[in-house]
C-alpha atoms as one frame of an Amber mdcrd trajectory, in Angstrom:
protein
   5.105  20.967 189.525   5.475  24.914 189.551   7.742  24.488 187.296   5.115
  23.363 184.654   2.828  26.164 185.728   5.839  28.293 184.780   6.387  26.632
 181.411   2.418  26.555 180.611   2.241  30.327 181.244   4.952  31.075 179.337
   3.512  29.512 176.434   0.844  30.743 176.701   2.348  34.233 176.372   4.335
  33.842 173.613   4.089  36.149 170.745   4.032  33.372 167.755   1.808  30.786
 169.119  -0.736  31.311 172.099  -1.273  27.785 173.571  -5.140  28.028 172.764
  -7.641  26.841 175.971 -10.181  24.916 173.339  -7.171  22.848 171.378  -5.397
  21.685 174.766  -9.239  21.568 177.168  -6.977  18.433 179.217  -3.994  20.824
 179.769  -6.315  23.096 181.706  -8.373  20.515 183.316  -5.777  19.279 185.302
  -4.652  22.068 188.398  -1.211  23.078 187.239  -3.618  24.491 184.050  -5.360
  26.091 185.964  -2.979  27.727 187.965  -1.425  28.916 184.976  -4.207  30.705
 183.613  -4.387  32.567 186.907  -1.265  33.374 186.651  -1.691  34.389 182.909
  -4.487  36.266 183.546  -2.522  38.058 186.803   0.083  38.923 184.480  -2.231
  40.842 181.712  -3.860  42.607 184.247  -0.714  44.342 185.583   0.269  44.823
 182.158  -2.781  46.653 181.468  -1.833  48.641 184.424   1.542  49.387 183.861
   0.472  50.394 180.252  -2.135  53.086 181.421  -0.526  54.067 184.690   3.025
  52.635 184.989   5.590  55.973 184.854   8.889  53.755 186.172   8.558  56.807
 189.443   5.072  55.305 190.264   6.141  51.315 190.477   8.188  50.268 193.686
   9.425  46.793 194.111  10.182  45.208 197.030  11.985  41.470 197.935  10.744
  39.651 200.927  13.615  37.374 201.632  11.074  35.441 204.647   8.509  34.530
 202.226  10.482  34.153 198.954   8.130  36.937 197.563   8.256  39.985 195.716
   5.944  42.630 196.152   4.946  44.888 193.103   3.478  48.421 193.919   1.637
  50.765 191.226   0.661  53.952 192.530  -1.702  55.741 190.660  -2.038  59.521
 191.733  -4.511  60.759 189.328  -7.052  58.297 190.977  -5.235  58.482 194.767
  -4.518  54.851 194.325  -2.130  51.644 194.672  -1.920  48.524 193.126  -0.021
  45.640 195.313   0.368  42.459 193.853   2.459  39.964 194.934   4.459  37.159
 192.682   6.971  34.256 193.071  10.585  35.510 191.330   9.508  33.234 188.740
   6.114  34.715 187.901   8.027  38.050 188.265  10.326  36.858 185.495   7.873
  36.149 183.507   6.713  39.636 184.013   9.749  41.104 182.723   9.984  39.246
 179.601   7.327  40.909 178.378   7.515  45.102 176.671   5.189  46.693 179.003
   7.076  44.617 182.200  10.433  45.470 180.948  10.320  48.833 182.501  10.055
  47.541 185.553  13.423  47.510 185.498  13.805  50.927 186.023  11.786  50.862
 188.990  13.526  51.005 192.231  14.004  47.799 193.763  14.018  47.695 197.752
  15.503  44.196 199.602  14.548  43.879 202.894  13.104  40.769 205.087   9.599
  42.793 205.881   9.227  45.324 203.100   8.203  49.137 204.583   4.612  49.902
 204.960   3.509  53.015 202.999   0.713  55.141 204.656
């Protein structure tokens, strides 16, 4: 089933043709639609972020082998902020595919079964 969310998102994302809400109204009627346009919409937003904020030194990641999670952290210091956001490896794939999430990649990357807590 997640793996249809997956799939849904990740046509929804691509470049060439967007799988359009109005055309496909039963795809996201059902709750694996749904779930992917949460997830779609997740993903944009910390796109957005990683557009206006995102220096690769500002974005920690962080693996939490317990809950099969990875966390994503976006500090902003202009506005004495962070961004946490949490994703499956698969939404965090997803992620990467994309220009803006590709340089996550050059963020550090931190494995650890309970992932420090910043102050």
């Amino acid at each position: 089933m997640k793996h249809l969310v997956y799939q849904i998102v990740r046509r929804m994302r691509a470049p060439g043709q967007p799988l359009s809400r109005n055309k496909h109204y039963a795809t996201f009627a059902q709750p694996e639609g749904r779930q992917a346009l949460r997830l779609h919409r997740l993903l944009r937003s910390l796109e957005a972020d990683l557009a206006r904020h995102g220096e690769p030194s500002e974005v920690r990641l962080y693996s939490d082998l317990r809950r099969r999670e990875v966390r994503v952290e976006i500090r902003f210091p202009a506005l004495g902020a962070r961004r946490t956001t949490y994703l499956a490896p698969e939404a965090l794939q997803l992620l990467l595919e994309s220009e803006v999430g590709a340089r996550l990649q050059a963020a550090p990357w931190t494995e650890a079964a309970d992932p420090p807590a910043d102050p």
